[in-house]
PQR file with spaces between the fields and no chain letter, atoms N, CA, C, O and H, PARSE charges and radii, in Angstrom:
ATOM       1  N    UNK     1      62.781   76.925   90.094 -0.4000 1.5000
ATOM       2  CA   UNK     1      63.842   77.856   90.416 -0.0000 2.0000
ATOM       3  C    UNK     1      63.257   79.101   91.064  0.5500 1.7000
ATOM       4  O    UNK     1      62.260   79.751   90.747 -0.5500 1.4000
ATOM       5  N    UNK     2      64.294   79.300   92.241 -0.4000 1.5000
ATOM       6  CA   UNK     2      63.751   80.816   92.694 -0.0000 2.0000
ATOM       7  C    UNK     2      64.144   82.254   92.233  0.5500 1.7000
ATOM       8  O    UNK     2      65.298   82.666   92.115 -0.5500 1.4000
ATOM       9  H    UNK     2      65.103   78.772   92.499  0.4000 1.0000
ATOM      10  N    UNK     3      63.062   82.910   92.006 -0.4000 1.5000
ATOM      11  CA   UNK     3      63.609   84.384   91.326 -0.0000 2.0000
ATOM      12  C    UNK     3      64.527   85.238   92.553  0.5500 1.7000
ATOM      13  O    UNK     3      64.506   85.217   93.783 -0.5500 1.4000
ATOM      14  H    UNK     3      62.124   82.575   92.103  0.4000 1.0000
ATOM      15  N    UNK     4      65.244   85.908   91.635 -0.4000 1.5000
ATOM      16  CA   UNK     4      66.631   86.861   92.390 -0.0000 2.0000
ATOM      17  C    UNK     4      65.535   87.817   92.554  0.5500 1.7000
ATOM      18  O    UNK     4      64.476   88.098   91.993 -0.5500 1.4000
ATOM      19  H    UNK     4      65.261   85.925   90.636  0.4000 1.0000
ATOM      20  N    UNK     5      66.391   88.290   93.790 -0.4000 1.5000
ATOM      21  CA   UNK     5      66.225   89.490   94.384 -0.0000 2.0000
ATOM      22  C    UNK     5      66.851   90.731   93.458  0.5500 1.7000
ATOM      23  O    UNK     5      68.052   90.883   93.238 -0.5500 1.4000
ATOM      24  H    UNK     5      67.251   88.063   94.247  0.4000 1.0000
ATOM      25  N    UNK     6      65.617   91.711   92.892 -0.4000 1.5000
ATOM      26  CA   UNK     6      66.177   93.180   92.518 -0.0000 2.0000
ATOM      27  C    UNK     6      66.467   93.829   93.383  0.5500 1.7000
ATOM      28  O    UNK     6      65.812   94.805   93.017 -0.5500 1.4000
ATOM      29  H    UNK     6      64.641   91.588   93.071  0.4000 1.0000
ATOM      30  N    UNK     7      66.993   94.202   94.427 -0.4000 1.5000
ATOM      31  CA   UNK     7      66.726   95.343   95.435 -0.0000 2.0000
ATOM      32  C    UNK     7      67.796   96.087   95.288  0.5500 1.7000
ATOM      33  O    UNK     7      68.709   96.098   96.113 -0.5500 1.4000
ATOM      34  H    UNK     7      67.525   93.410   94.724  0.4000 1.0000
ATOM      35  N    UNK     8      67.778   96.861   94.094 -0.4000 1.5000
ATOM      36  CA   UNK     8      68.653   97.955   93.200 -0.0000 2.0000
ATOM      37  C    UNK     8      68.542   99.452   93.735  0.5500 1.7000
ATOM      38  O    UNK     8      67.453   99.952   94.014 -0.5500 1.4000
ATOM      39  H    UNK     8      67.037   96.852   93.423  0.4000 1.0000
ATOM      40  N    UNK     9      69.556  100.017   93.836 -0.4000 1.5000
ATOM      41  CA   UNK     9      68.769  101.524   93.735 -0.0000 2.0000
ATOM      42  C    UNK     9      67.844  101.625   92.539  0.5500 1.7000
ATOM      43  O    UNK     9      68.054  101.153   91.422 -0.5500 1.4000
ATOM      44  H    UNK     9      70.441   99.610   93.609  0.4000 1.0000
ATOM      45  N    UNK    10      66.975  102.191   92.874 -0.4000 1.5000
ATOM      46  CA   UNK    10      66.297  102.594   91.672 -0.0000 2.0000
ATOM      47  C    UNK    10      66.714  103.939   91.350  0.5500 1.7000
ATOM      48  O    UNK    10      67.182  104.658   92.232 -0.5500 1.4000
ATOM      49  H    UNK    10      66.804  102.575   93.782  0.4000 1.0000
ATOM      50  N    UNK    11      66.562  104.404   89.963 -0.4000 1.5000
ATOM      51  CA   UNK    11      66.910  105.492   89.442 -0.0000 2.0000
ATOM      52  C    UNK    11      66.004  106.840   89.903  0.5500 1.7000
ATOM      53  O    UNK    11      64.808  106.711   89.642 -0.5500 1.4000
ATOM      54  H    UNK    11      66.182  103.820   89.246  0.4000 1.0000
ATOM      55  N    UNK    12      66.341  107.970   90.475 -0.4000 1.5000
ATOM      56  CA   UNK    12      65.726  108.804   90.666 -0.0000 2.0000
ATOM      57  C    UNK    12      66.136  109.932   89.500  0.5500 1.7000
ATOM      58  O    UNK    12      67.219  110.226   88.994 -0.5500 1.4000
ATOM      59  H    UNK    12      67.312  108.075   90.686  0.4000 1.0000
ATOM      60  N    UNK    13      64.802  110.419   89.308 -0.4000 1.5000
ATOM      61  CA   UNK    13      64.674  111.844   88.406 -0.0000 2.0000
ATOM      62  C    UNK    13      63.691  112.273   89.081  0.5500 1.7000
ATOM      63  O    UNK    13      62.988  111.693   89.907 -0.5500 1.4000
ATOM      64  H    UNK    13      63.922  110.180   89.719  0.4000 1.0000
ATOM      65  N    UNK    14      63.657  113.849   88.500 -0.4000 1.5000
ATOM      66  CA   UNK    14      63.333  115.113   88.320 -0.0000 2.0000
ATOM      67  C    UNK    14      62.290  115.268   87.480  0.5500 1.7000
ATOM      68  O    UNK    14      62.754  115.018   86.368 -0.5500 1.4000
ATOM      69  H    UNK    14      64.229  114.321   87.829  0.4000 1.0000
ATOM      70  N    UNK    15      61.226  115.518   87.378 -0.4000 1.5000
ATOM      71  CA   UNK    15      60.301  115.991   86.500 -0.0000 2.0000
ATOM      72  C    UNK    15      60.408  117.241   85.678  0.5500 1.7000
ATOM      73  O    UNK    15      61.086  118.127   86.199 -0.5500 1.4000
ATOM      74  H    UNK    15      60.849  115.721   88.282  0.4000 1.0000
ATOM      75  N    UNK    16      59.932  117.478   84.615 -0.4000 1.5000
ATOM      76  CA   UNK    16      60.004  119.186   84.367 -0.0000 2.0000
ATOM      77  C    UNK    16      58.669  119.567   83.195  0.5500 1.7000
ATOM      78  O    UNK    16      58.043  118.757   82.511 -0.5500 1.4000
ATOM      79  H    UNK    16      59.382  116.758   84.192  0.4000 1.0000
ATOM      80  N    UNK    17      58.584  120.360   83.226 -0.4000 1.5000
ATOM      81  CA   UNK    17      57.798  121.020   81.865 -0.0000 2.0000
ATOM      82  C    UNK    17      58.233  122.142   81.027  0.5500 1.7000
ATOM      83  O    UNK    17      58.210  123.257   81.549 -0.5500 1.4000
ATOM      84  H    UNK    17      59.092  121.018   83.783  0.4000 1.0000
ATOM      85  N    UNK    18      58.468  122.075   80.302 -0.4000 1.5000
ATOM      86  CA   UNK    18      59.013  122.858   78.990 -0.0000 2.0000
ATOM      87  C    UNK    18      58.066  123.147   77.694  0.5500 1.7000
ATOM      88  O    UNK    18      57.371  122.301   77.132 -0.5500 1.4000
ATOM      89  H    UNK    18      58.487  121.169   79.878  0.4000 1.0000
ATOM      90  N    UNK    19      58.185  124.494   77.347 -0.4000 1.5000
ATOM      91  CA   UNK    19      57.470  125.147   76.291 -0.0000 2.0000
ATOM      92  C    UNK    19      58.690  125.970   75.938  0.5500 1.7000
ATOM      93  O    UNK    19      59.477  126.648   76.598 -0.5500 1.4000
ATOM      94  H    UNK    19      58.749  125.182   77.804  0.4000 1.0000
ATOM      95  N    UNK    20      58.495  125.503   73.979 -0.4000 1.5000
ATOM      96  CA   UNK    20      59.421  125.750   73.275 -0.0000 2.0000
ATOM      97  C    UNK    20      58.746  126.765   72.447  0.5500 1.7000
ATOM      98  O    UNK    20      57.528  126.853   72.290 -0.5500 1.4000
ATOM      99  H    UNK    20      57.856  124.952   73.443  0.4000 1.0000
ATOM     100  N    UNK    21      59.764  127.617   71.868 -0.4000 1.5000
ATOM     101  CA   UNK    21      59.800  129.054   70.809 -0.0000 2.0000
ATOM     102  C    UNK    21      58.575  129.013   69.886  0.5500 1.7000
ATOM     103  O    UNK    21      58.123  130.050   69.402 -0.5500 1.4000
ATOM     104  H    UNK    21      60.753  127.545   71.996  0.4000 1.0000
ATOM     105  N    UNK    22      58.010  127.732   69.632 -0.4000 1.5000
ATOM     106  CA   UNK    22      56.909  127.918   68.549 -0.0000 2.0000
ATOM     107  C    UNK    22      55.558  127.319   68.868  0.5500 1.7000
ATOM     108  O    UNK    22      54.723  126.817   68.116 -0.5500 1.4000
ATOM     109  H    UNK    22      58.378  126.890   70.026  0.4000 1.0000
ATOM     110  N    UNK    23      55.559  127.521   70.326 -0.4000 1.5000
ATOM     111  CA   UNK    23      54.410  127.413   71.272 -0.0000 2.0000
ATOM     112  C    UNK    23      54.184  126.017   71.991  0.5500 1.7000
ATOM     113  O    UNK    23      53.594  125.827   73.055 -0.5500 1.4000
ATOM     114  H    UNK    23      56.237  127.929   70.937  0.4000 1.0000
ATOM     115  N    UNK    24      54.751  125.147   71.217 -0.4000 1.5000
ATOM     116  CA   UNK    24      54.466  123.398   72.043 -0.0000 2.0000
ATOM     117  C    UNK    24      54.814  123.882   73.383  0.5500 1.7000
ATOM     118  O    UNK    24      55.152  124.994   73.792 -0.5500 1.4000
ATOM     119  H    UNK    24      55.230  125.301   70.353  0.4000 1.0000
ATOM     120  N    UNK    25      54.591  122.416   74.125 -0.4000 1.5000
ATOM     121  CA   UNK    25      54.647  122.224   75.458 -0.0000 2.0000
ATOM     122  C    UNK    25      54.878  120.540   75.416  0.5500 1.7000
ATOM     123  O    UNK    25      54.429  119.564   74.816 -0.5500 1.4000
ATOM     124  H    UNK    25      54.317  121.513   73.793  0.4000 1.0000
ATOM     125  N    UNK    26      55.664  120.794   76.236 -0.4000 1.5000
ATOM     126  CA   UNK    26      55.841  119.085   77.040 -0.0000 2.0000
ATOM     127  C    UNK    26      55.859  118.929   78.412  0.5500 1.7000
ATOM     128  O    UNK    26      56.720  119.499   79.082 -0.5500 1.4000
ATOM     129  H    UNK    26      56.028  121.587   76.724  0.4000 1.0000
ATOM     130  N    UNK    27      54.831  118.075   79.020 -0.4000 1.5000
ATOM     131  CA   UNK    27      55.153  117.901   80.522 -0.0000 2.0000
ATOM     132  C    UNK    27      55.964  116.741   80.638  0.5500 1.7000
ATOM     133  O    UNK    27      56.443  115.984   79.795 -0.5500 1.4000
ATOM     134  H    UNK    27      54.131  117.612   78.476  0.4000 1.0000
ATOM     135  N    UNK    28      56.019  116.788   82.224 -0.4000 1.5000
ATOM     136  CA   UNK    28      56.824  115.850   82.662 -0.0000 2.0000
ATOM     137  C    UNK    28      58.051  115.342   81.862  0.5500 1.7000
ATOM     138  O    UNK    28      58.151  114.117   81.806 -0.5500 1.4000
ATOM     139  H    UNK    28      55.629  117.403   82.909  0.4000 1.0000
ATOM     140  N    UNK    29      58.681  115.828   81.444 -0.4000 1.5000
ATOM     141  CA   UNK    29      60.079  115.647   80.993 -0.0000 2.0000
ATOM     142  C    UNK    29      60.994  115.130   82.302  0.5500 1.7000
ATOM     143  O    UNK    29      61.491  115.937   83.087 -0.5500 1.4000
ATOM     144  H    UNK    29      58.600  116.823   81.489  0.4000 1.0000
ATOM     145  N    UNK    30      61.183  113.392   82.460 -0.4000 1.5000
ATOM     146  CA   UNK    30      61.970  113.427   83.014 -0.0000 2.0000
ATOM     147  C    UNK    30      63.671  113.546   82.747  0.5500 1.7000
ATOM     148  O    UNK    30      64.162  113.168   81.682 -0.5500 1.4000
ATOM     149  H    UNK    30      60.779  112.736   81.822  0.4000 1.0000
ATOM     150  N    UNK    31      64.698  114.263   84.135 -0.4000 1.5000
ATOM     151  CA   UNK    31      65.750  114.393   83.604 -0.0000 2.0000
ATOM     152  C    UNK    31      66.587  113.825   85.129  0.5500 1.7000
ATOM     153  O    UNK    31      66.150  114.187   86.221 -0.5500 1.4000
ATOM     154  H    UNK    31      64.300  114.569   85.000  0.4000 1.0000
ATOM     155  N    UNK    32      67.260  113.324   85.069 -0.4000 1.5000
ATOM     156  CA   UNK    32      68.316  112.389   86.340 -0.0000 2.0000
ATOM     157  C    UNK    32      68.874  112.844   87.515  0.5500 1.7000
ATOM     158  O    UNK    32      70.004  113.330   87.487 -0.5500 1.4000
ATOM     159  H    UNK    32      67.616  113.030   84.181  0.4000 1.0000
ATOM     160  N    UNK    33      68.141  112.746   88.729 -0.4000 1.5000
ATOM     161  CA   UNK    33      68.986  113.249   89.172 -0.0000 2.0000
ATOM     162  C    UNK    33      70.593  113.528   89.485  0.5500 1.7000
ATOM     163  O    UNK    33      71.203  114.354   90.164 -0.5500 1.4000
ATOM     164  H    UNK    33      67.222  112.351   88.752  0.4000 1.0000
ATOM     165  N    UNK    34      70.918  112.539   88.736 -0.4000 1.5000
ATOM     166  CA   UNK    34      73.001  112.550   88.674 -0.0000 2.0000
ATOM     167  C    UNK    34      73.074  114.013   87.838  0.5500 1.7000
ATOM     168  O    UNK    34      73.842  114.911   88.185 -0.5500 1.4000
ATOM     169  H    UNK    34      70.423  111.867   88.184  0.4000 1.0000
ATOM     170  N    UNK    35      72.134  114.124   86.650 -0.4000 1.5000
ATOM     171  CA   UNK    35      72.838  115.635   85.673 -0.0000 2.0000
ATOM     172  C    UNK    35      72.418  116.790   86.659  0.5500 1.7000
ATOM     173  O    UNK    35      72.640  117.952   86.317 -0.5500 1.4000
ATOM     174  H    UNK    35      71.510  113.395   86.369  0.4000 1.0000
ATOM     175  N    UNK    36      71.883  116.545   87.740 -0.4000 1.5000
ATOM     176  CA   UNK    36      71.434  118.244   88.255 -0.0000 2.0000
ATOM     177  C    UNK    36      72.138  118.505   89.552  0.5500 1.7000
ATOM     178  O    UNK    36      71.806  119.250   90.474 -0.5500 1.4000
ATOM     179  H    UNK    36      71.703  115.601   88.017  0.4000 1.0000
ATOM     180  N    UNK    37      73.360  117.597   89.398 -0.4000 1.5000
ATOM     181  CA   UNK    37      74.064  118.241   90.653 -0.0000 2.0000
ATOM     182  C    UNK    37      74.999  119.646   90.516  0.5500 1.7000
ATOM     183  O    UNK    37      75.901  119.998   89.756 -0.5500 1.4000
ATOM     184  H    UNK    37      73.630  116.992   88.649  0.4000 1.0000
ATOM     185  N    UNK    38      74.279  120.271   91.688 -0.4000 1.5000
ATOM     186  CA   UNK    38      74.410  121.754   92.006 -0.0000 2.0000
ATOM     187  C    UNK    38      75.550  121.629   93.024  0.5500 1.7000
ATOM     188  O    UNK    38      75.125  122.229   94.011 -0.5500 1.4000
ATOM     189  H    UNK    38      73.546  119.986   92.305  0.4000 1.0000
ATOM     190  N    UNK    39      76.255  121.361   93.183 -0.4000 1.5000
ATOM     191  CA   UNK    39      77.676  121.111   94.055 -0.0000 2.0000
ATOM     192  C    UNK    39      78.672  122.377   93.536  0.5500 1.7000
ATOM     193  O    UNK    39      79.519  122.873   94.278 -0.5500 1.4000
ATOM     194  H    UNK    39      76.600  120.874   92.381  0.4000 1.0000
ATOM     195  N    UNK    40      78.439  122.818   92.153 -0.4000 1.5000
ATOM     196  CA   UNK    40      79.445  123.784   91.507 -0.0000 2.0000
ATOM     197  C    UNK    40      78.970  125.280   91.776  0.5500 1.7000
ATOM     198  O    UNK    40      79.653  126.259   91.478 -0.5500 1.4000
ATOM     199  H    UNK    40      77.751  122.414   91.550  0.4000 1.0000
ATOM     200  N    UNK    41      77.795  125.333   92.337 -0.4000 1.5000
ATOM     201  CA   UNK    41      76.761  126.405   91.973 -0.0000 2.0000
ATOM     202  C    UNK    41      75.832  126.873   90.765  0.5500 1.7000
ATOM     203  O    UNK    41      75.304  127.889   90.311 -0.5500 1.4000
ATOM     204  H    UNK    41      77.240  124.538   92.580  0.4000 1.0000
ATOM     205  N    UNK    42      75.934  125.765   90.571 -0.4000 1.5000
ATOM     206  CA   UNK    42      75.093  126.131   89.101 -0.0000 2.0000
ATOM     207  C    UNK    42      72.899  126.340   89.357  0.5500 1.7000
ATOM     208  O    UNK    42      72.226  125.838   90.257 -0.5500 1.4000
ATOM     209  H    UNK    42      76.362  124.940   90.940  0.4000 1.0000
ATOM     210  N    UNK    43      72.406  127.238   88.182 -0.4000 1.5000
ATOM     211  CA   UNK    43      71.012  127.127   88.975 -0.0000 2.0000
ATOM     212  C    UNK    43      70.437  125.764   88.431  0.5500 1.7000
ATOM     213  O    UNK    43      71.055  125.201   87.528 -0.5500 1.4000
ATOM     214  H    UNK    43      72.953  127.646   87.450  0.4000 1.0000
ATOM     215  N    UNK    44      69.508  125.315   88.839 -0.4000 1.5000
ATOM     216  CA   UNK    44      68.894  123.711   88.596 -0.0000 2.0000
ATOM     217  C    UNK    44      68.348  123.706   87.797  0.5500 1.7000
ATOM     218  O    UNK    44      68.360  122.642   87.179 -0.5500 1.4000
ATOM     219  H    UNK    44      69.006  125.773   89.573  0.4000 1.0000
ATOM     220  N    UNK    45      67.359  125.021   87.136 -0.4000 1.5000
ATOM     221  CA   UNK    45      67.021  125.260   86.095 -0.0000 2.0000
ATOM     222  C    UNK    45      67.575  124.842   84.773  0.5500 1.7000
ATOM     223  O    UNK    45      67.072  124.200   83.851 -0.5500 1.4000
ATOM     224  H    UNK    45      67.349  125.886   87.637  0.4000 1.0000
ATOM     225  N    UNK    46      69.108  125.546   84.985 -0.4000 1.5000
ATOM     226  CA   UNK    46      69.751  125.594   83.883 -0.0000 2.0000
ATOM     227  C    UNK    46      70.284  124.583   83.678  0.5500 1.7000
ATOM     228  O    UNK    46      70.451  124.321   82.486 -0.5500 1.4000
ATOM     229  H    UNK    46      69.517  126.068   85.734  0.4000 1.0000
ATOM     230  N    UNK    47      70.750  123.642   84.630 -0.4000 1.5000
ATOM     231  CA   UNK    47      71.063  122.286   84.607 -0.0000 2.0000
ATOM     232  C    UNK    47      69.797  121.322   83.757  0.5500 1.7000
ATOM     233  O    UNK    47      70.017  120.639   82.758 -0.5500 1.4000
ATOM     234  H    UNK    47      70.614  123.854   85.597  0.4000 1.0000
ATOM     235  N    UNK    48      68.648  121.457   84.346 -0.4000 1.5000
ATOM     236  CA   UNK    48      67.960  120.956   83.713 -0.0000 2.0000
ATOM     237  C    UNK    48      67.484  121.445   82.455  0.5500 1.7000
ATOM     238  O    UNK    48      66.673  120.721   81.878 -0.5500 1.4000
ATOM     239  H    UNK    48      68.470  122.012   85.158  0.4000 1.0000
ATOM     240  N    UNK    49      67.818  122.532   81.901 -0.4000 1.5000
ATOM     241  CA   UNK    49      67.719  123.035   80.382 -0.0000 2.0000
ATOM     242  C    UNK    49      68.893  122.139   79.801  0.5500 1.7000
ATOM     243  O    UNK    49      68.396  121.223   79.146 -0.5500 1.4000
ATOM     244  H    UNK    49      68.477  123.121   82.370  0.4000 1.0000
ATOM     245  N    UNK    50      70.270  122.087   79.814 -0.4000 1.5000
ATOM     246  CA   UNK    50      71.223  121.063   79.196 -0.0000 2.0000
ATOM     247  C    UNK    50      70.817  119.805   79.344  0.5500 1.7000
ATOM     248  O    UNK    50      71.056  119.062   78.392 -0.5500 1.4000
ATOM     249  H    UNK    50      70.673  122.831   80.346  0.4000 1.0000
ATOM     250  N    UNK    51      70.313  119.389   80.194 -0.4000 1.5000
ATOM     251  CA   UNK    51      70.147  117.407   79.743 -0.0000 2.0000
ATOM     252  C    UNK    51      68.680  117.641   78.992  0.5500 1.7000
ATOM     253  O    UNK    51      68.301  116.652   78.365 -0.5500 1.4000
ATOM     254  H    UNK    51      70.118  119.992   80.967  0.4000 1.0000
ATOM     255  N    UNK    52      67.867  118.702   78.961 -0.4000 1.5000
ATOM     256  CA   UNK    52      66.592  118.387   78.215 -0.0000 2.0000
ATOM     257  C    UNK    52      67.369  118.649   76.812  0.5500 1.7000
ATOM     258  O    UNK    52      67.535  117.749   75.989 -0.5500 1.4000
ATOM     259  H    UNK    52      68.175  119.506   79.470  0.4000 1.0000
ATOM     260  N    UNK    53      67.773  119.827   76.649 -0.4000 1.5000
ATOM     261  CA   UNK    53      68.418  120.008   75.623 -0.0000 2.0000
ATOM     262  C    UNK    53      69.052  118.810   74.544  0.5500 1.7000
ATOM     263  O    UNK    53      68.706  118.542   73.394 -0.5500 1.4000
ATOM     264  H    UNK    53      67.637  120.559   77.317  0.4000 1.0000
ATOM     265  N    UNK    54      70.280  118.124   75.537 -0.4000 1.5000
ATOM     266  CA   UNK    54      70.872  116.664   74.616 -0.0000 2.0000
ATOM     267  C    UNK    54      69.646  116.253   74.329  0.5500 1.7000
ATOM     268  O    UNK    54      69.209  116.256   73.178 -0.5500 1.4000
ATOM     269  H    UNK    54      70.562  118.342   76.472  0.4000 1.0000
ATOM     270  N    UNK    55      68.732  115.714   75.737 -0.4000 1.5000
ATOM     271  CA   UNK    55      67.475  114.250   74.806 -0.0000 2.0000
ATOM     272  C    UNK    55      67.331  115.566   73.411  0.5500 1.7000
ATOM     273  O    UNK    55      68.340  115.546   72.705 -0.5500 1.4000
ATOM     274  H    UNK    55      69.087  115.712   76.672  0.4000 1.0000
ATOM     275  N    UNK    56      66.737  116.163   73.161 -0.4000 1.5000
ATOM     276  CA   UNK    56      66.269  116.846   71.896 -0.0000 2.0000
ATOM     277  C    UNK    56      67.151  116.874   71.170  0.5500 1.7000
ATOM     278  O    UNK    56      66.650  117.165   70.084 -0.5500 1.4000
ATOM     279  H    UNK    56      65.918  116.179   73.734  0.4000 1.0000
ATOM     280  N    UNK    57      68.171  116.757   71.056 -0.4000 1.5000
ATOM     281  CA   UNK    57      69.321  116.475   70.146 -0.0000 2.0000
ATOM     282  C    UNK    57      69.665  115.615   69.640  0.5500 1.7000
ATOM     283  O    UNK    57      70.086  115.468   68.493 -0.5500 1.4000
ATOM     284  H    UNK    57      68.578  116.520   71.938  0.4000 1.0000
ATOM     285  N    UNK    58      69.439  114.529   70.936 -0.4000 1.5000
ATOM     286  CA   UNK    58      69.582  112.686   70.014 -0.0000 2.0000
ATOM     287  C    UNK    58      68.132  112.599   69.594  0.5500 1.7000
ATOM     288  O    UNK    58      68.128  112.190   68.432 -0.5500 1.4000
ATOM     289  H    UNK    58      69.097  114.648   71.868  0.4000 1.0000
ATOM     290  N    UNK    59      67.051  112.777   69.971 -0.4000 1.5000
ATOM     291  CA   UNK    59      66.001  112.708   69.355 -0.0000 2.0000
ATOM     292  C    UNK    59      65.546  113.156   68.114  0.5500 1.7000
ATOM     293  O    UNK    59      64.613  112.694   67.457 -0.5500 1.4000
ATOM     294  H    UNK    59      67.055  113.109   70.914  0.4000 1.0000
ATOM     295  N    UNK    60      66.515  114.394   67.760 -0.4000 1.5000
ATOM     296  CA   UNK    60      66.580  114.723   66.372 -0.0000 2.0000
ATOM     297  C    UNK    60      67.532  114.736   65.513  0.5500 1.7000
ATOM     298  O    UNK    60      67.716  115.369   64.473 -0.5500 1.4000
ATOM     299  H    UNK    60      67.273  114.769   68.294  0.4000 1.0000
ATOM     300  N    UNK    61      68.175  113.880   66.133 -0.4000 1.5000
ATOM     301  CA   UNK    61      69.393  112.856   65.383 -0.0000 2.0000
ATOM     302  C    UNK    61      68.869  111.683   64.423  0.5500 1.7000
ATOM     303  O    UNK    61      69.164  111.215   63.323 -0.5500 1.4000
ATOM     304  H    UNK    61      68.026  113.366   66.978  0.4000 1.0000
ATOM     305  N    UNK    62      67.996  111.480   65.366 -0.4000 1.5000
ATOM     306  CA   UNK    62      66.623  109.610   65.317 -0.0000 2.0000
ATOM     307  C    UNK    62      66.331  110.080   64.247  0.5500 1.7000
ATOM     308  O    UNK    62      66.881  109.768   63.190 -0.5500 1.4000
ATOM     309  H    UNK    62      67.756  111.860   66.260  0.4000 1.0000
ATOM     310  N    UNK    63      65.205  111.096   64.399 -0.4000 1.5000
ATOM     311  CA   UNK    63      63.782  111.344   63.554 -0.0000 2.0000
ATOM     312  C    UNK    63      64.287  112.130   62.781  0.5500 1.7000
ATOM     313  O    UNK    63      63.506  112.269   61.840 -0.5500 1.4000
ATOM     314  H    UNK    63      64.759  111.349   65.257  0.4000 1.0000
ATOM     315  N    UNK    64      65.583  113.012   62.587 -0.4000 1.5000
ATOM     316  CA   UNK    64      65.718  113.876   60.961 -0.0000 2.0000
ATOM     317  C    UNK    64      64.843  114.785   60.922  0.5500 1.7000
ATOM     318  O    UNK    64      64.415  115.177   59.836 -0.5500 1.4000
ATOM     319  H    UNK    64      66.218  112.899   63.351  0.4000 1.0000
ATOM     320  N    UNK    65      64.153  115.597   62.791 -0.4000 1.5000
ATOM     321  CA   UNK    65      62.952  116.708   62.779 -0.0000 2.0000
ATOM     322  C    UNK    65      63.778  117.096   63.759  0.5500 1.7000
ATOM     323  O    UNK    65      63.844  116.361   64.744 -0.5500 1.4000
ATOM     324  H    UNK    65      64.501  115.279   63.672  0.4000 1.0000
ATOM     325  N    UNK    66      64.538  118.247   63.727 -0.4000 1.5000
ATOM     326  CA   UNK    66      64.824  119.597   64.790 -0.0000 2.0000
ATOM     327  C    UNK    66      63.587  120.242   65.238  0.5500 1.7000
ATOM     328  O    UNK    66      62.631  120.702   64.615 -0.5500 1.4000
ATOM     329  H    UNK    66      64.484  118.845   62.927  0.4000 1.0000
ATOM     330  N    UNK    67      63.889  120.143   66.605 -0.4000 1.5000
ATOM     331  CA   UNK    67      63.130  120.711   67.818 -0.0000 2.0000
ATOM     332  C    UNK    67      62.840  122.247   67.989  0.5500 1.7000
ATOM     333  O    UNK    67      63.733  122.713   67.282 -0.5500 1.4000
ATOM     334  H    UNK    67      64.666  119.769   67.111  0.4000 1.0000
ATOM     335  N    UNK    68      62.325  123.044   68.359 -0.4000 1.5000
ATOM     336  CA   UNK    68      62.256  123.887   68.342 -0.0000 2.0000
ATOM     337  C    UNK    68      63.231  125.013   69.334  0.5500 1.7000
ATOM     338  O    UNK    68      63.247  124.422   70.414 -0.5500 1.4000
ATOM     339  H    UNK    68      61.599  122.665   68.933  0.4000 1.0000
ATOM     340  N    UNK    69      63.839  125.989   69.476 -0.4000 1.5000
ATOM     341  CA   UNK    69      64.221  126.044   70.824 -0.0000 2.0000
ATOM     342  C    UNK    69      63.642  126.241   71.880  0.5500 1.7000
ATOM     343  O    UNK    69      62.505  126.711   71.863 -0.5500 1.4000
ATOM     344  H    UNK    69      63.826  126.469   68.599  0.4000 1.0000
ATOM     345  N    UNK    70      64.242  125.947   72.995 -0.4000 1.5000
ATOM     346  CA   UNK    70      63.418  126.143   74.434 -0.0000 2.0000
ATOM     347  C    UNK    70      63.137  127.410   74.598  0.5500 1.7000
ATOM     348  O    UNK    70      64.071  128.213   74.603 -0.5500 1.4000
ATOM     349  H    UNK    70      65.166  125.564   73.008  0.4000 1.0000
ATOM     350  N    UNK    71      61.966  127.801   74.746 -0.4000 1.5000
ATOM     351  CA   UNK    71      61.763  128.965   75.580 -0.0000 2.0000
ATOM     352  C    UNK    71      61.516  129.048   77.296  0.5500 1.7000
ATOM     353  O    UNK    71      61.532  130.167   77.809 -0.5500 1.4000
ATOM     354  H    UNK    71      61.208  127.149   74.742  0.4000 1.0000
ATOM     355  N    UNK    72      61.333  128.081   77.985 -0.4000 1.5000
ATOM     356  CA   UNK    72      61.157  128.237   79.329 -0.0000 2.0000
ATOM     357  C    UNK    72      60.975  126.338   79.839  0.5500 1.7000
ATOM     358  O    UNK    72      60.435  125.416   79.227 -0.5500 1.4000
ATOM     359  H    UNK    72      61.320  127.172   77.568  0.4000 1.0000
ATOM     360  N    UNK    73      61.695  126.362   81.198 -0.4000 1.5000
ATOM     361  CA   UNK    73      60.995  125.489   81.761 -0.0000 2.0000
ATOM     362  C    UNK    73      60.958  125.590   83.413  0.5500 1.7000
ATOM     363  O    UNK    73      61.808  126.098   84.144 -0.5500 1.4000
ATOM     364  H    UNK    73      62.134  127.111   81.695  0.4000 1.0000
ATOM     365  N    UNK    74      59.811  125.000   83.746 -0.4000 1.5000
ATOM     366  CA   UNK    74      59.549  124.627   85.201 -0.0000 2.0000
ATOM     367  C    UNK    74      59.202  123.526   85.519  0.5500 1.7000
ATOM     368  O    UNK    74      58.557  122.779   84.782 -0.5500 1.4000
ATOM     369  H    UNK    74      59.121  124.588   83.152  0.4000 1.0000
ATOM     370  N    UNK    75      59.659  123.195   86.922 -0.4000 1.5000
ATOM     371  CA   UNK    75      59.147  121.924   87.844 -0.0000 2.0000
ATOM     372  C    UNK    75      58.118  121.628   87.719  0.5500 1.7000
ATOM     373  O    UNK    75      57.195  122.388   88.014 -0.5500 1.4000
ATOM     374  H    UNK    75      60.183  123.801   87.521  0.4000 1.0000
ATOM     375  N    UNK    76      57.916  120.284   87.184 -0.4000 1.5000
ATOM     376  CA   UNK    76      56.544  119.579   87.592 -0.0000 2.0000
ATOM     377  C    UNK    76      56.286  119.175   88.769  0.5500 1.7000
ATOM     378  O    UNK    76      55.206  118.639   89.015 -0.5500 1.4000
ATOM     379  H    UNK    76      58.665  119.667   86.945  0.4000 1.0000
């Protein structure tokens, strides 16, 4: 049998790095490009602070360990 063709969009994201209130750091945080549409005027930053935000929310939904808050992030 012959294998199917994937030729899907593939998913594009955004990279980021974030350092939270009690000094950690995380790179490369990816986040989608569908959540960072700026069509409303919103800054990209802050867009990308809310979808990092949720993952840390279901993630400490999972594990029963709250995250720290964000203190800053930038583009990777």
């Amino acid at each position: 049998m012959g294998r199917r063709s994937t030729k899907g969009k593939s998913a594009a994201f955004r990279m980021f790095n974030v350092t939270y209130a009690d000094g950690t750091q995380t790179s490369n945080r990816r986040v989608a490009v569908e959540q960072l549409d700026q069509s409303f005027g919103e800054d990209l930053i802050d867009l990308a602070r809310v979808a990092i935000q949720a993952q840390d929310d279901e993630i400490a939904q999972r594990s029963n360990q709250k995250r720290a808050k964000i203190e800053g992030i930038s583009e990777a």
